[in-house]
gemmi code that builds the backbone of each chain (N, CA, C; Angstrom):
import gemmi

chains = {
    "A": [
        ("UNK", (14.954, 29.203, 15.007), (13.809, 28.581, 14.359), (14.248, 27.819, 13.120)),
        ("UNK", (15.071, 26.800, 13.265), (15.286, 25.669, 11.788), (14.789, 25.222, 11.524)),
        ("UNK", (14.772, 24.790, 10.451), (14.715, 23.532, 9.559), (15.462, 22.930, 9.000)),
        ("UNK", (15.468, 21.501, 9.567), (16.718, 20.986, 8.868), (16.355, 19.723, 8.058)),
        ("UNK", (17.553, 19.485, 7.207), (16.815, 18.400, 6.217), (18.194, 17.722, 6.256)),
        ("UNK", (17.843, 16.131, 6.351), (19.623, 15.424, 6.948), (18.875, 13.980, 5.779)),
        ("UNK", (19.954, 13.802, 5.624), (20.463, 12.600, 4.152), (20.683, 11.395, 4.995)),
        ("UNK", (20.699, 11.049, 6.859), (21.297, 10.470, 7.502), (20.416, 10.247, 8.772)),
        ("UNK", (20.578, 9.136, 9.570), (19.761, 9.097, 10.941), (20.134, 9.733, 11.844)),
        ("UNK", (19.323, 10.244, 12.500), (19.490, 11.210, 13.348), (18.318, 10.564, 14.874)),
        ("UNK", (19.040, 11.044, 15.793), (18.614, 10.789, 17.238), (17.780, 12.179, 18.003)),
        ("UNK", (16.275, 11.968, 17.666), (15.447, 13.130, 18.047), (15.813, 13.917, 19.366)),
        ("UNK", (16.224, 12.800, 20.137), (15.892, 13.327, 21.462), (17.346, 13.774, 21.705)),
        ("UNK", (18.369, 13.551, 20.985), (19.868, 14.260, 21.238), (19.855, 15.520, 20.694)),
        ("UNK", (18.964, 16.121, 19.216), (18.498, 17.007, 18.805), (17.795, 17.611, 19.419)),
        ("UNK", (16.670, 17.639, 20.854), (15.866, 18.423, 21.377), (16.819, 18.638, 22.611)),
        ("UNK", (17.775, 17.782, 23.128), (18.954, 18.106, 23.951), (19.693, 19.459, 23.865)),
        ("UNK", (20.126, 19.095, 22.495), (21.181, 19.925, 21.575), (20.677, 21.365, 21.331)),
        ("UNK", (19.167, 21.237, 20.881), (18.271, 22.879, 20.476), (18.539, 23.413, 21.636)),
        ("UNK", (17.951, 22.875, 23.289), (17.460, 23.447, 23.871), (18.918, 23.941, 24.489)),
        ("UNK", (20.195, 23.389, 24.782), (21.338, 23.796, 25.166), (22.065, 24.972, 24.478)),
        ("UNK", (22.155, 24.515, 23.227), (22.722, 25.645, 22.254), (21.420, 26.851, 21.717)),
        ("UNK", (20.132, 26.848, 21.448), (19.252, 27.701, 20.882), (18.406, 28.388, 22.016)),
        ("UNK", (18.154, 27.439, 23.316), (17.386, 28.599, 24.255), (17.708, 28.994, 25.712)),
        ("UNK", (17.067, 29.713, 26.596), (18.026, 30.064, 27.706), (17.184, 28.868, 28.640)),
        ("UNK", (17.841, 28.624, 29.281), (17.402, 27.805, 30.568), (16.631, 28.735, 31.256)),
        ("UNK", (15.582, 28.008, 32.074), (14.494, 28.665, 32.586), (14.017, 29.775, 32.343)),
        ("UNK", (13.767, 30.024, 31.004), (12.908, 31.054, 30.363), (11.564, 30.102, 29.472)),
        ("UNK", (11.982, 28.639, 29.128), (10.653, 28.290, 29.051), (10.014, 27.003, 29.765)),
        ("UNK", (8.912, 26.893, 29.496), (8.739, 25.865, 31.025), (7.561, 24.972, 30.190)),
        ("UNK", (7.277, 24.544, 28.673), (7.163, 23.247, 28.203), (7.460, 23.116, 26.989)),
        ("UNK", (7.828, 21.609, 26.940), (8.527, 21.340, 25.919), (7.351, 20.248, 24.989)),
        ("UNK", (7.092, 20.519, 23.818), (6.189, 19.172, 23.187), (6.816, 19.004, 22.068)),
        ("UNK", (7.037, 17.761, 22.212), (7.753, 16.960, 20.661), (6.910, 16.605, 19.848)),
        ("UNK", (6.941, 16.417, 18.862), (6.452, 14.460, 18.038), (7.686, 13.610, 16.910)),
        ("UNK", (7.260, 13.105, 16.919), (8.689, 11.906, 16.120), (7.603, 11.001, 15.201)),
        ("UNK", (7.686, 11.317, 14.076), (7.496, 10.111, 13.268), (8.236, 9.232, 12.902)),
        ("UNK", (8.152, 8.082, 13.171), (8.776, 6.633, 13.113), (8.444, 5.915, 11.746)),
        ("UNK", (9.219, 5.548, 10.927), (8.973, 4.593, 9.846), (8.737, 2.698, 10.435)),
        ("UNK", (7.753, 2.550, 9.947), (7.094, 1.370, 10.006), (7.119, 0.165, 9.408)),
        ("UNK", (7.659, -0.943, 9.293), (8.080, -2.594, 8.796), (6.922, -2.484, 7.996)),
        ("UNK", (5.461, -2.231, 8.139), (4.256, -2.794, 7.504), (3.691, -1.579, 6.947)),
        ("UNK", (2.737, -1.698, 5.774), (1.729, -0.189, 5.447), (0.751, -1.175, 4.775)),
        ("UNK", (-0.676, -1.094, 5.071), (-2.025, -1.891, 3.815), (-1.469, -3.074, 3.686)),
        ("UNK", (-1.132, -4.058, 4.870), (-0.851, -5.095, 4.947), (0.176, -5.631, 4.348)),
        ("UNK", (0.872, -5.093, 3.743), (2.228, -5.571, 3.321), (3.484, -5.223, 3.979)),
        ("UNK", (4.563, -5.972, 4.410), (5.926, -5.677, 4.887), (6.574, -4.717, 4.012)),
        ("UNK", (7.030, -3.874, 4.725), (7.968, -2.647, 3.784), (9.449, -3.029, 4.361)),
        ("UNK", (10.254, -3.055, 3.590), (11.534, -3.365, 3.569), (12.492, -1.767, 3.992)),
        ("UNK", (12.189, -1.147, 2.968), (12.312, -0.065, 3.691), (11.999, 0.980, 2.500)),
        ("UNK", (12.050, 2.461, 2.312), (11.240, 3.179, 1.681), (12.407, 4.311, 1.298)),
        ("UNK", (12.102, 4.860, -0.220), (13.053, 6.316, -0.489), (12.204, 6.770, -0.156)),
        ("UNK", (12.728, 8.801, 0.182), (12.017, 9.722, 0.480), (12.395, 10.843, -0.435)),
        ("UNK", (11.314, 10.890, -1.541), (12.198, 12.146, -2.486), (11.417, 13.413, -2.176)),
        ("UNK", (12.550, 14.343, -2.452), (11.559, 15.658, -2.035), (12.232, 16.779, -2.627)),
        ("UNK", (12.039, 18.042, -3.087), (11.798, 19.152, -3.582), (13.140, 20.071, -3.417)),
        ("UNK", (14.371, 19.786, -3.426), (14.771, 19.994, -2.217), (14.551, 22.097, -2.196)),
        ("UNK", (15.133, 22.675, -2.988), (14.963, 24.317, -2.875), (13.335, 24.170, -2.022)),
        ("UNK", (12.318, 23.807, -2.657), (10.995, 24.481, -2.433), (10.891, 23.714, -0.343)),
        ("UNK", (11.408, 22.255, -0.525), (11.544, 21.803, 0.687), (11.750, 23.044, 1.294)),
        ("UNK", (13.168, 23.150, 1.701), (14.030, 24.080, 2.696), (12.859, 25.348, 2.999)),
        ("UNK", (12.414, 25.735, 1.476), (12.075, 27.388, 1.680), (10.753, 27.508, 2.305)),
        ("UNK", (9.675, 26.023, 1.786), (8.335, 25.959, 2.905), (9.070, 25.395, 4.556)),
        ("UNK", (9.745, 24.431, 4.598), (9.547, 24.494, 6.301), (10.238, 25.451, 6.961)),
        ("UNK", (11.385, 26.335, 6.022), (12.008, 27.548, 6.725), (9.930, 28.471, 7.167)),
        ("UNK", (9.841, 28.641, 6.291), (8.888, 29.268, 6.171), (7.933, 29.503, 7.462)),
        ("UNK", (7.175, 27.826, 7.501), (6.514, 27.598, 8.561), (6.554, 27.479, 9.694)),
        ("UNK", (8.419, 27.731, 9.904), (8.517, 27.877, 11.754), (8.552, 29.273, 11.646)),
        ("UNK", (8.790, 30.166, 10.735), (8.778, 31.704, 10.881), (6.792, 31.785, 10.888)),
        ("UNK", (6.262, 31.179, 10.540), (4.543, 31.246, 10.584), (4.366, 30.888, 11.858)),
        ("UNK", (5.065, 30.116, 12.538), (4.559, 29.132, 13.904), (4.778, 29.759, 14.655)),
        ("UNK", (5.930, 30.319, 14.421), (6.954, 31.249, 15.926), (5.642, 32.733, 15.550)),
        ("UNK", (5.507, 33.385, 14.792), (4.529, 34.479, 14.533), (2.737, 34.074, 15.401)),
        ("UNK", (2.829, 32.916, 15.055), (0.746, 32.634, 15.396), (0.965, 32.344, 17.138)),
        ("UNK", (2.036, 31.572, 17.446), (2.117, 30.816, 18.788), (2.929, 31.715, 19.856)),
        ("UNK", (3.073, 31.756, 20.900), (3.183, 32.782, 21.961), (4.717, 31.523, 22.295)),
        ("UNK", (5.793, 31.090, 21.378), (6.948, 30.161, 21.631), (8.377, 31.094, 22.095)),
        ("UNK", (8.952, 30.132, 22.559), (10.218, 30.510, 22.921), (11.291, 30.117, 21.402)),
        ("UNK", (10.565, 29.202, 21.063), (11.034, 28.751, 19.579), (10.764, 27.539, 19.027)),
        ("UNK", (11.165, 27.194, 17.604), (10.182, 25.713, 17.249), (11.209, 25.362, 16.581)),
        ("UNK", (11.172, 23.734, 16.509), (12.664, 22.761, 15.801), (11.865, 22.096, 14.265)),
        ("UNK", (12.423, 22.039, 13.389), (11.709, 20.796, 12.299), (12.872, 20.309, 11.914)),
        ("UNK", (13.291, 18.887, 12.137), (14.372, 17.979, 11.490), (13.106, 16.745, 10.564)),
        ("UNK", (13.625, 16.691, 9.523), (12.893, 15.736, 8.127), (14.152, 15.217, 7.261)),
        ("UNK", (14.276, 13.618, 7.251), (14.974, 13.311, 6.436), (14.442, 12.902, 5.246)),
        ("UNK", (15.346, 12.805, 4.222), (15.066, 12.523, 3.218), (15.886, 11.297, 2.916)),
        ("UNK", (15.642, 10.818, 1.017), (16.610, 9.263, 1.148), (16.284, 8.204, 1.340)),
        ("UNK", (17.066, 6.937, 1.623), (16.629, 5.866, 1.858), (16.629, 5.762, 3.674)),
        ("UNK", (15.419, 5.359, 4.045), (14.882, 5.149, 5.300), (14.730, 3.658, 5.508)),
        ("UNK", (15.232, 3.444, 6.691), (14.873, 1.854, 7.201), (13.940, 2.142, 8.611)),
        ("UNK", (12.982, 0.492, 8.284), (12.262, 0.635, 9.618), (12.545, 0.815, 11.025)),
        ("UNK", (12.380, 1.659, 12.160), (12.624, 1.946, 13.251), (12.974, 3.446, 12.907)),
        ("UNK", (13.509, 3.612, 11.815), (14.247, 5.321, 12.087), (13.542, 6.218, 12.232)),
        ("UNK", (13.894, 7.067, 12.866), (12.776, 8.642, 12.850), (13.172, 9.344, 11.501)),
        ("UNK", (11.510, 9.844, 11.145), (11.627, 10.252, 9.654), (11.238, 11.835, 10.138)),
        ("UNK", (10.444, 12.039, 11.136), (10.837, 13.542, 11.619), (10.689, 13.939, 12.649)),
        ("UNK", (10.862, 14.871, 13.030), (11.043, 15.901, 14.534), (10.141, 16.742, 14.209)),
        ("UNK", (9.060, 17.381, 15.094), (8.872, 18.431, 15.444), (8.482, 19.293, 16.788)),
        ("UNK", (9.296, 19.915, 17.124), (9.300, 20.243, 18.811), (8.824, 21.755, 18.665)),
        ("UNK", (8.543, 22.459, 19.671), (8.291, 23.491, 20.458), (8.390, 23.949, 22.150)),
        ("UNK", (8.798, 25.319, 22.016), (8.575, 25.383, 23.732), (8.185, 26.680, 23.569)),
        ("UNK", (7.564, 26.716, 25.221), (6.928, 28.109, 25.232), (6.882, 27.964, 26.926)),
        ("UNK", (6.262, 28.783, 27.244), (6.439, 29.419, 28.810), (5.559, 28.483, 29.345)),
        ("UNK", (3.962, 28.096, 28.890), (3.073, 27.580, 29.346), (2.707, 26.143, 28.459)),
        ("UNK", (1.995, 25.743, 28.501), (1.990, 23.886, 27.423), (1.373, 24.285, 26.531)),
        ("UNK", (0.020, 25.235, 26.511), (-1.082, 25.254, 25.366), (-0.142, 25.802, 24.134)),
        ("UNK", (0.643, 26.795, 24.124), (0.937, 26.728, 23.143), (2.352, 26.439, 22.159)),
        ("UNK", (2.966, 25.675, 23.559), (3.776, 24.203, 22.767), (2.930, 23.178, 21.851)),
        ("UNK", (1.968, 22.821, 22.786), (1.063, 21.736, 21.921), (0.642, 22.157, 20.828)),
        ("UNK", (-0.048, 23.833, 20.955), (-0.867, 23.738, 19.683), (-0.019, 23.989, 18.191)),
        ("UNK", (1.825, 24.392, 18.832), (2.602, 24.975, 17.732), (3.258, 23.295, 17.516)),
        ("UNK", (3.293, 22.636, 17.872), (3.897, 21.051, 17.297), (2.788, 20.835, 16.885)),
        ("UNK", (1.716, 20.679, 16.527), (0.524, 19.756, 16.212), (0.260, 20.638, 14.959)),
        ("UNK", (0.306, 22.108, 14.836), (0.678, 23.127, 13.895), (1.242, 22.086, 12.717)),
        ("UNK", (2.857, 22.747, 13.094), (3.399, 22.277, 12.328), (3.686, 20.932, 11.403)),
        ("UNK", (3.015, 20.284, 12.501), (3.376, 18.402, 11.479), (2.188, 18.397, 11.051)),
        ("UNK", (0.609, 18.943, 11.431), (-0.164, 18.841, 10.522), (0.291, 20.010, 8.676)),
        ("UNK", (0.766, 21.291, 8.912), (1.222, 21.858, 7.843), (2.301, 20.916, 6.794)),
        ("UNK", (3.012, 20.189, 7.572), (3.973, 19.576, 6.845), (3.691, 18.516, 6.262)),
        ("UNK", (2.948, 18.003, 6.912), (1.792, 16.898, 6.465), (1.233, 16.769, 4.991)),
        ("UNK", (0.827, 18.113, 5.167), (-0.510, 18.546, 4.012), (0.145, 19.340, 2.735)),
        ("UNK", (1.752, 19.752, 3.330), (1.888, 20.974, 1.867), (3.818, 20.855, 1.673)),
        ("UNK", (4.787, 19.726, 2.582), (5.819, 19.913, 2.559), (5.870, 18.722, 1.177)),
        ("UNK", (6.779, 19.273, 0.325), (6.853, 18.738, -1.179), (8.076, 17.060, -0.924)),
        ("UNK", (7.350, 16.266, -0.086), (7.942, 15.076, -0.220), (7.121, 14.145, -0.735)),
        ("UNK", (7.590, 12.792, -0.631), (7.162, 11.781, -1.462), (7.629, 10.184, -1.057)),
        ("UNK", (6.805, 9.705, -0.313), (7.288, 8.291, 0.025), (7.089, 7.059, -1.184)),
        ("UNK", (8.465, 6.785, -1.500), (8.063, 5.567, -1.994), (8.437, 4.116, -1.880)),
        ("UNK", (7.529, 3.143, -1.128), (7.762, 2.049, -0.172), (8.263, 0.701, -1.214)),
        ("UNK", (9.473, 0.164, -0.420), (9.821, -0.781, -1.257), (9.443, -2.324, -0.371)),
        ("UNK", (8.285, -2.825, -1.210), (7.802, -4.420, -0.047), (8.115, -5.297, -0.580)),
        ("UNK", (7.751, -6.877, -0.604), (7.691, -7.723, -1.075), (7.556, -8.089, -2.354)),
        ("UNK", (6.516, -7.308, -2.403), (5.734, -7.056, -3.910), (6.089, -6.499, -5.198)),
        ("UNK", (7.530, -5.531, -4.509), (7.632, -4.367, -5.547), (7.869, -2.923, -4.844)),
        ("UNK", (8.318, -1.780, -5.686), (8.011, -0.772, -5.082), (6.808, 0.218, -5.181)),
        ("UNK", (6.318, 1.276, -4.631), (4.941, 1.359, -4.637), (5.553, 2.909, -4.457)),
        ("UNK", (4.491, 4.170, -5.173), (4.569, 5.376, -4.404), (3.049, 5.016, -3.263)),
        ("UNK", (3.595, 5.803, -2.002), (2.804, 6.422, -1.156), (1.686, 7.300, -1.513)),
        ("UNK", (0.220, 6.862, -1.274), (-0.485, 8.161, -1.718), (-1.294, 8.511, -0.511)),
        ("UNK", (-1.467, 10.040, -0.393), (-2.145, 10.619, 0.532), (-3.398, 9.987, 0.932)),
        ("UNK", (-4.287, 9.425, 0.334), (-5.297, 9.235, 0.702), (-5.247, 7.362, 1.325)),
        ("UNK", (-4.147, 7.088, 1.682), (-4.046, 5.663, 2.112), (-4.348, 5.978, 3.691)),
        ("UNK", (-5.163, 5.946, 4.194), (-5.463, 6.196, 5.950), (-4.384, 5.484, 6.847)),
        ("UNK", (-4.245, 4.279, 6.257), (-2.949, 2.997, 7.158), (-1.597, 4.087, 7.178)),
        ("UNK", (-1.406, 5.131, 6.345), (-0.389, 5.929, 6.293), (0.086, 6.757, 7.277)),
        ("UNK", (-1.601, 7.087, 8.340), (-1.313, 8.380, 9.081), (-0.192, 7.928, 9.989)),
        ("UNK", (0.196, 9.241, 10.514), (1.411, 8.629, 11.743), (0.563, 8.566, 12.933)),
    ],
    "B": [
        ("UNK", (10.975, 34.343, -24.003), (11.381, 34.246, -22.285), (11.667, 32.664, -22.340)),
        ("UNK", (12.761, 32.177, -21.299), (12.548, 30.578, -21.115), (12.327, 30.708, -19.403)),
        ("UNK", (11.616, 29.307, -19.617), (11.098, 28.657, -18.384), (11.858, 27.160, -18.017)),
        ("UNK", (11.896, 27.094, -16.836), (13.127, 25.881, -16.236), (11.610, 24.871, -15.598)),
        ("UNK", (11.695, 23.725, -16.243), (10.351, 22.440, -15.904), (10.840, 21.748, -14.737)),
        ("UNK", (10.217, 21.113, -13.949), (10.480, 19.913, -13.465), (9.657, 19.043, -12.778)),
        ("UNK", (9.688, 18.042, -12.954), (8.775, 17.092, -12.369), (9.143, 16.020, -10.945)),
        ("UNK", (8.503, 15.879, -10.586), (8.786, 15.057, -9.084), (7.716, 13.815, -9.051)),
        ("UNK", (8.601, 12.287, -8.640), (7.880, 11.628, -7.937), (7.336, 10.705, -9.016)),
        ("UNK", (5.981, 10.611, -8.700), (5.277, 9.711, -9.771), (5.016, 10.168, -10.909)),
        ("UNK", (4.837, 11.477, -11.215), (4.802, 12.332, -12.724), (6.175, 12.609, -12.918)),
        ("UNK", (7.082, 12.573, -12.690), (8.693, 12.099, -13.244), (8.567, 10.647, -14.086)),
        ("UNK", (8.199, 10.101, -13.488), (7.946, 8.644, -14.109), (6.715, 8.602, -14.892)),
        ("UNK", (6.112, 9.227, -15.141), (5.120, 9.252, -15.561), (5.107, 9.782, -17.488)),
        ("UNK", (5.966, 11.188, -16.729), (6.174, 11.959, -17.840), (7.569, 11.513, -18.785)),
        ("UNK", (8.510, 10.719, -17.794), (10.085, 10.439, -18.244), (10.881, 11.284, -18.337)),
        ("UNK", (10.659, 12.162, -17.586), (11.617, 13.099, -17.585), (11.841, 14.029, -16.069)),
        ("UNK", (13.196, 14.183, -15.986), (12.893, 15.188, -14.762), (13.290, 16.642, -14.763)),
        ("UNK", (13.221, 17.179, -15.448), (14.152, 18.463, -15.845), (13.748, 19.317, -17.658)),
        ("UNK", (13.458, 19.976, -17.854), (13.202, 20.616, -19.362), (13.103, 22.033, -19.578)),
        ("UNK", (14.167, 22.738, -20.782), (14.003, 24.205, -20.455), (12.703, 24.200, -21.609)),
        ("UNK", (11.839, 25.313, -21.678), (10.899, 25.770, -22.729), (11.015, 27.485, -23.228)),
        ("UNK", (11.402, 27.379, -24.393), (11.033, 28.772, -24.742), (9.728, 29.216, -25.411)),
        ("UNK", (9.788, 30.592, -25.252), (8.097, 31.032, -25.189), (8.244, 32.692, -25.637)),
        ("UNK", (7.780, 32.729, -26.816), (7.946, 34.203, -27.573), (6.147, 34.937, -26.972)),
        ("UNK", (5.541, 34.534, -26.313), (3.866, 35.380, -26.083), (3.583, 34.285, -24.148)),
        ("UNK", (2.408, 35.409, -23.907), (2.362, 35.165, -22.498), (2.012, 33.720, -22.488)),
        ("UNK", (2.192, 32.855, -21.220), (1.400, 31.571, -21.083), (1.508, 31.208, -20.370)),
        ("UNK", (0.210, 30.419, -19.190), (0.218, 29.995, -18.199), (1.077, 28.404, -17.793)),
        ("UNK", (0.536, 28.020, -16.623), (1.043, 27.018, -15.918), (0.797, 25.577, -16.575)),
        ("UNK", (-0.360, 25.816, -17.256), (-1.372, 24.570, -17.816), (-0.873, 24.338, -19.065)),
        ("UNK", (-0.449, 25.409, -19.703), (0.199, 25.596, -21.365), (1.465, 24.713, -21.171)),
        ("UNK", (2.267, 25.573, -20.550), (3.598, 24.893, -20.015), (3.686, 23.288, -19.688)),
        ("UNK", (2.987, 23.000, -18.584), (2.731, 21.524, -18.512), (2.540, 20.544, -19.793)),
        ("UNK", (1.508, 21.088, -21.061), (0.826, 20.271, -21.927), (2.274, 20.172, -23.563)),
        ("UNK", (2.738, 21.102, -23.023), (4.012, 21.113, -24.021), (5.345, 20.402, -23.861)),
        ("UNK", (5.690, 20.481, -22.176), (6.854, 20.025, -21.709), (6.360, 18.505, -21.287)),
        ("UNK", (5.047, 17.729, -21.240), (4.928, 16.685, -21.031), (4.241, 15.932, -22.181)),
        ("UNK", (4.734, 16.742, -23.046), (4.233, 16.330, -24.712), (2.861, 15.778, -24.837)),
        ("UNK", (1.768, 17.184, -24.798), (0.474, 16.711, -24.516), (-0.325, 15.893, -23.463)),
        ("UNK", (0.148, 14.943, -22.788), (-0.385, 14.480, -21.651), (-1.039, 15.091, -21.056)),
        ("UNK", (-2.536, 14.810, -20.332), (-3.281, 15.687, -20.047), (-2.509, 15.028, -18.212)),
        ("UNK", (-3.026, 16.551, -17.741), (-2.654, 17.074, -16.256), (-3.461, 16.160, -15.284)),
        ("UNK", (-2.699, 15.434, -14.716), (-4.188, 14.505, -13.517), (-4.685, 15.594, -12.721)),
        ("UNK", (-5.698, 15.105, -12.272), (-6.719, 16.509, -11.571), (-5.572, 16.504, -10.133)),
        ("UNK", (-5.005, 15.949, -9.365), (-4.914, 16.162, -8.428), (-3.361, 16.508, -8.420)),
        ("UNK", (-2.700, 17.256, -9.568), (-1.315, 17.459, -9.725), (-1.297, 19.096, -8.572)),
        ("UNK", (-0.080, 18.725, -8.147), (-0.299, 19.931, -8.194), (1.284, 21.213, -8.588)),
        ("UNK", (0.928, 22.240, -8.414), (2.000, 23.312, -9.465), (2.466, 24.139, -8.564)),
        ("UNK", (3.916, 24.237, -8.935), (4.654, 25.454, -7.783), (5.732, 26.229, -9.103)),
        ("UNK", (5.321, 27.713, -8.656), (6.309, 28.805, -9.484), (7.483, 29.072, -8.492)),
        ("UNK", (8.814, 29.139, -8.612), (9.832, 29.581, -8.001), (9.461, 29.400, -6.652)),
        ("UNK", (8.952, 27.594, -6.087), (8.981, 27.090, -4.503), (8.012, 27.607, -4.506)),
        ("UNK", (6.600, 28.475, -4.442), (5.350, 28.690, -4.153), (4.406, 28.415, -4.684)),
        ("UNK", (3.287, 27.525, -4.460), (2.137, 26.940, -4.869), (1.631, 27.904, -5.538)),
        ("UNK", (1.022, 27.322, -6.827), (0.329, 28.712, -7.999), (-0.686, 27.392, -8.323)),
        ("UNK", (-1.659, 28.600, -8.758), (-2.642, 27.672, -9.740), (-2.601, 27.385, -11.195)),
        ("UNK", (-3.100, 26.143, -11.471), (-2.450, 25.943, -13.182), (-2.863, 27.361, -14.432)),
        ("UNK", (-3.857, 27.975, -13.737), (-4.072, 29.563, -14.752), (-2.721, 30.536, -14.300)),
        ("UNK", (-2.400, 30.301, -13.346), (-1.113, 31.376, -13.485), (0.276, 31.555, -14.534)),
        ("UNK", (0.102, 32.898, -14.437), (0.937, 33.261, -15.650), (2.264, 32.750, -15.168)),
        ("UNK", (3.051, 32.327, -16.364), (4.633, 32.569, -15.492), (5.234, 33.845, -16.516)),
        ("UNK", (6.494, 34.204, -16.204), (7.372, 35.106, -16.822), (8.792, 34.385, -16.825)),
        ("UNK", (9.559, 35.148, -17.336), (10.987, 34.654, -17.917), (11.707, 34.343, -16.706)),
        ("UNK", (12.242, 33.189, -16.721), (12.821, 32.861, -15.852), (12.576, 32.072, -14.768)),
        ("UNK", (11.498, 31.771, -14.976), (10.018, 30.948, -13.948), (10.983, 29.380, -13.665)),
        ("UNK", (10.876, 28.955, -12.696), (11.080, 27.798, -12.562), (9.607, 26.492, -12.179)),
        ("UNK", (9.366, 26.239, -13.076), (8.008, 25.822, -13.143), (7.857, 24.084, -12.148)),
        ("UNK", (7.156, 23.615, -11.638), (7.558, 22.592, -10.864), (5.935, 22.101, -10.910)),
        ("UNK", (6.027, 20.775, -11.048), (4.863, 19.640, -11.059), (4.890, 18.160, -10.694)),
        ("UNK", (3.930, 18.286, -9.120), (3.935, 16.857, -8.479), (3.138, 16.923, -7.940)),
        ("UNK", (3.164, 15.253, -7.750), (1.475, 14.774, -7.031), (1.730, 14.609, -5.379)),
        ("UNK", (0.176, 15.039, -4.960), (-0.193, 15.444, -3.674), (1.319, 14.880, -2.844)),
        ("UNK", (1.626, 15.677, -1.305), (2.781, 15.221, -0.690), (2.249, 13.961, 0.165)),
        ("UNK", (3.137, 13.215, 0.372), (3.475, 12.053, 1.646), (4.574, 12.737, 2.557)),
        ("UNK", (4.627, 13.374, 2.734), (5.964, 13.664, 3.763), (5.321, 13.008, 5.252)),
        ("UNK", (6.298, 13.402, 6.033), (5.920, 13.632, 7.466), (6.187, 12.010, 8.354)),
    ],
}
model = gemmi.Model(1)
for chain_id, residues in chains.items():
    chain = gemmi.Chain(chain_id)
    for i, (resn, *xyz) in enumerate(residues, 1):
        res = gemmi.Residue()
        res.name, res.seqid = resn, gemmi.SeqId(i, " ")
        for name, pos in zip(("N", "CA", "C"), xyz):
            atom = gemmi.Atom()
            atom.name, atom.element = name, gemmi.Element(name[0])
            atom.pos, atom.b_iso = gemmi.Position(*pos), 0.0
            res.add_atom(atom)
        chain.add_residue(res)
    model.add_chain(chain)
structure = gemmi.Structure()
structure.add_model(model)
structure.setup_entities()
């Protein structure tokens, strides 16, 4: 049950390769649900060039350690992944991972949708977008933001 | 007792600083701490406060050794 926090781009789907080879047994679970947030060229109509990501790092690590030990506890999983980078991000890159598996789908789905909404709402990062204009912090209540 | 400050993000910039120890001879909360280490500046309503990585409310006490932490709402994800 990790969390990992990488300074560097990373390839989601070589990471859900990698979990499921090295972290679980083959045919002991039978679905897998991802999500990938993707960083975006545009946000509130302006081109983003590309964006830092500062974040917390102790309190980081110790809430998303945290919340796959909460996820793996509420959800009936075989186990749950969180990769989040931090740093300077360019458009196209994945800014995070969050996977699950479990025996049946309901509660793959409901433990990925879990978690990126928790991380969403309480993981101590901070986007701040560099456009045309200038650089800008990210604020929660910008809707054009959601993933 | 001393307490270890720090600020993140837009109240880093805000406050100019990212890092401050405080000493403290009598009890005092989260809100005290803030108004001293950000040299009076009043607290935006939507800051929010973490004791040693766990979300506290600005009435919480700290004790010696507290690592006190203050930033505005997350963007992660």
């Amino acid at each position: 049950m990790p969390a990992i926090l990488l300074d560097k781009p990373f390839n989601p789907w070589d990471e859900i390769q990698a979990f499921q080879q090295d972290q679980l047994q083959s045919g002991h679970y039978g679905a897998t649900t991802s999500f990938v947030g993707t960083m975006r060229d545009f946000n509130i109509d302006d081109s983003v060039s590309h964006m830092t990501l500062e974040h917390y790092p102790a309190m980081t690590q110790h809430f998303l350690d945290k919340l796959c030990l909460q996820c793996n506890e509420r959800y009936a999983l075989d186990d749950c992944l969180i990769i989040h980078r931090f740093g300077d991000i360019r458009p196209g890159e994945p800014i995070v991972l969050t996977a699950a598996w479990s025996a049946h789908r309901a509660p793959s789905f409901d433990a990925c949708r879990f978690l990126m909404e928790e991380l969403k709402s309480h993981a101590p990062f901070w986007k701040k977008e560099i456009t045309e204009n200038g650089e800008r912090w990210v604020h929660n209540d910008q809707k054009s933001d959601e993933q | 007792m001393s307490i270890t400050v720090q600020f993140f993000a837009s109240l880093r910039e805000q406050v100019g600083k990212q890092q401050t120890t405080l000493d403290y001879e009598s009890p005092t909360n989260v809100l005290t701490v803030w108004s001293r280490a950000s040299d009076g500046t009043t607290m935006p309503d939507n800051t929010l406060c973490a004791i040693n990585m766990e979300y506290v409310k600005p009435d919480t006490m700290v004790a010696d050794g507290d690592e006190v932490a203050f930033f505005p709402p997350v963007t992660g994800g």
